[in-house]
N, C-alpha and C positions, 0 to 999 in steps of 0.2 A: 504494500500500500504506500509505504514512504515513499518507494520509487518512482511510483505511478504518478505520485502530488509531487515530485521532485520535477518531474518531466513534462508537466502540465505547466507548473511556474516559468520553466524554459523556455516555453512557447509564447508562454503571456505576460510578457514582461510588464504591464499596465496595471498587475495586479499586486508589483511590488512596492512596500513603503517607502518612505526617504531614503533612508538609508541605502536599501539594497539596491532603489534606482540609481544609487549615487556610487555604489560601487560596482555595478556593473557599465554606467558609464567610463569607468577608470580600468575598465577591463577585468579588475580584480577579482570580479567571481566570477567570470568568464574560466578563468585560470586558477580558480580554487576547485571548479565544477571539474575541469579539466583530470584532475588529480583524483579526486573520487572513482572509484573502483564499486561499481552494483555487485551483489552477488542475488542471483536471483534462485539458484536451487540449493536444495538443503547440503547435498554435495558438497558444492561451493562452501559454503559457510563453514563446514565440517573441517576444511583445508586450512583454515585458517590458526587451526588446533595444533595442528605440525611444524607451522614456521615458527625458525626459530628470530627474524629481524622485526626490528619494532612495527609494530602497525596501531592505528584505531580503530576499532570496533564502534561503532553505531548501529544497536542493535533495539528495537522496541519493547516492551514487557517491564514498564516501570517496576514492577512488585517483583518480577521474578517469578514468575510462578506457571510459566508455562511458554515454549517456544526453542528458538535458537539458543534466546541469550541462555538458559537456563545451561545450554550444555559450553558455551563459552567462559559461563565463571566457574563449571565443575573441572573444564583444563586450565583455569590460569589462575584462580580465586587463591592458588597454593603458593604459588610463583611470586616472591621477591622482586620488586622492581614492577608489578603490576599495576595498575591504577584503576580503580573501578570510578565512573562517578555518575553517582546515582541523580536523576534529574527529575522532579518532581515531587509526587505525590506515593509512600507504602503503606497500607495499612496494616495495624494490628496484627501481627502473627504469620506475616509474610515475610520472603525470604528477601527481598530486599529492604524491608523494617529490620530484619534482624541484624545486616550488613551495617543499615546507616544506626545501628543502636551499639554495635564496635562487635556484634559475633566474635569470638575468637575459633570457632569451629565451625561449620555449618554441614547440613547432612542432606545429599542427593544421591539420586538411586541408590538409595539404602548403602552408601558409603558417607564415613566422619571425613572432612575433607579440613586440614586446619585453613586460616586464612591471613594469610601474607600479605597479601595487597594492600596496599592504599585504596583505604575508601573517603569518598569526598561525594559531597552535598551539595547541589545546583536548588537550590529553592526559589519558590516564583514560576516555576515553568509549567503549570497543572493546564490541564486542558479540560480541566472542568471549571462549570462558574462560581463564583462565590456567594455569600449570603447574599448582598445586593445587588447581586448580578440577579441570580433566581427570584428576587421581591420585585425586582424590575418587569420581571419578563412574565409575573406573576400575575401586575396590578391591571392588562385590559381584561383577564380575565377574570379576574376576583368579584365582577362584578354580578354575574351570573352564579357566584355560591359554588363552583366546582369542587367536587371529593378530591382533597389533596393526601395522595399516601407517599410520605418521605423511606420510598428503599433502600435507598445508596447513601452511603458514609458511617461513621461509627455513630454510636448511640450519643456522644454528649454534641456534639456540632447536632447531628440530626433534632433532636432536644431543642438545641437556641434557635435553628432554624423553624420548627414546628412551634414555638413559642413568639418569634418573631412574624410569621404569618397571622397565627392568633390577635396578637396586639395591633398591626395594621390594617390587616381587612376581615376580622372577625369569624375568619377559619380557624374550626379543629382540623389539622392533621393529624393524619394517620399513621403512626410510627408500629407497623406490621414486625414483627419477630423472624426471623430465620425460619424456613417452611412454612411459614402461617401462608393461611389459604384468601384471599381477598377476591371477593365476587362481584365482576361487572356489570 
């Protein structure tokens, strides 16, 4: 998918902000773009497990918890000189939460793997919205009384945010349990 929106951008250069229109007038990501290596099959990706010269990895799966990267930090998570840097958002009890919380072991395919690497923290890059992003996007509708059921996030954010709909447009949300069943 990255590839796919990488290669769309390329084409549409009208869709980029200041910035990036400003460096690609200067050629310079022309020539950053240039260096970038796709790997598009899992093969590919797999190969990257064997070499031994420096590379970066840009791989998706914020949390860790399922895909490529998953087997990317089980060959290198061990390795000295590595650098992991985590970019967003892990929740609770994910493998990438456990990384950015300093893990000194961590366990994939049912292997203890210690962890050597540098791990580091990019925060601010979440691709999800925030409380006022969501009361925003909330307020044409609120007006019609809509069933709000809050799924996604941990329980105390979900909380201020179900409390914070409350106090502005006079919805209960719905804060559903893990398997609870909610009827359309």
């Amino acid at each position: 998918m990255a590839i796919k929106a990488t290669e769309l951008y390329k084409k549409h250069h009208m869709l980029f902000d200041s910035e990036a229109a400003s460096l690609d007038r200067k050629g310079t990501l022309t020539e950053d773009l240039r260096n970038l290596h796709y790997l598009q099959s899992a093969e590919d990706s797999r190969s990257l497990n064997e070499r031994d010269e420096c590379c970066v990895i840009i791989a998706g799966g914020g949390m860790c918890e399922g895909g490529r990267i998953v087997h990317h930090i089980k060959h290198n998570i061990w390795k000295r000189g590595v650098h992991v840097v985590m970019v967003g958002y892990a929740s609770q009890g994910s493998l990438g939460r456990k990384l950015i919380d300093g893990a000194k072991e961590i366990y994939l395919h049912r292997l203890r793997i210690p962890v050597r690497a540098t791990i580091k923290t990019l925060g601010g890059f979440s691709a999800h919205a925030g409380q006022s992003e969501l009361l925003k996007w909330l307020a044409p509708l609120a007006e019609h009384s809509p069933r709000v059921c809050l799924t996604h996030g941990e329980d105390p954010q979900r909380q201020r945010l179900a409390e914070a709909i409350h106090q502005r447009f006079g919805i209960t949300a719905m804060l559903p349990e893990k398997f609870e069943t909610i009827e359309l």
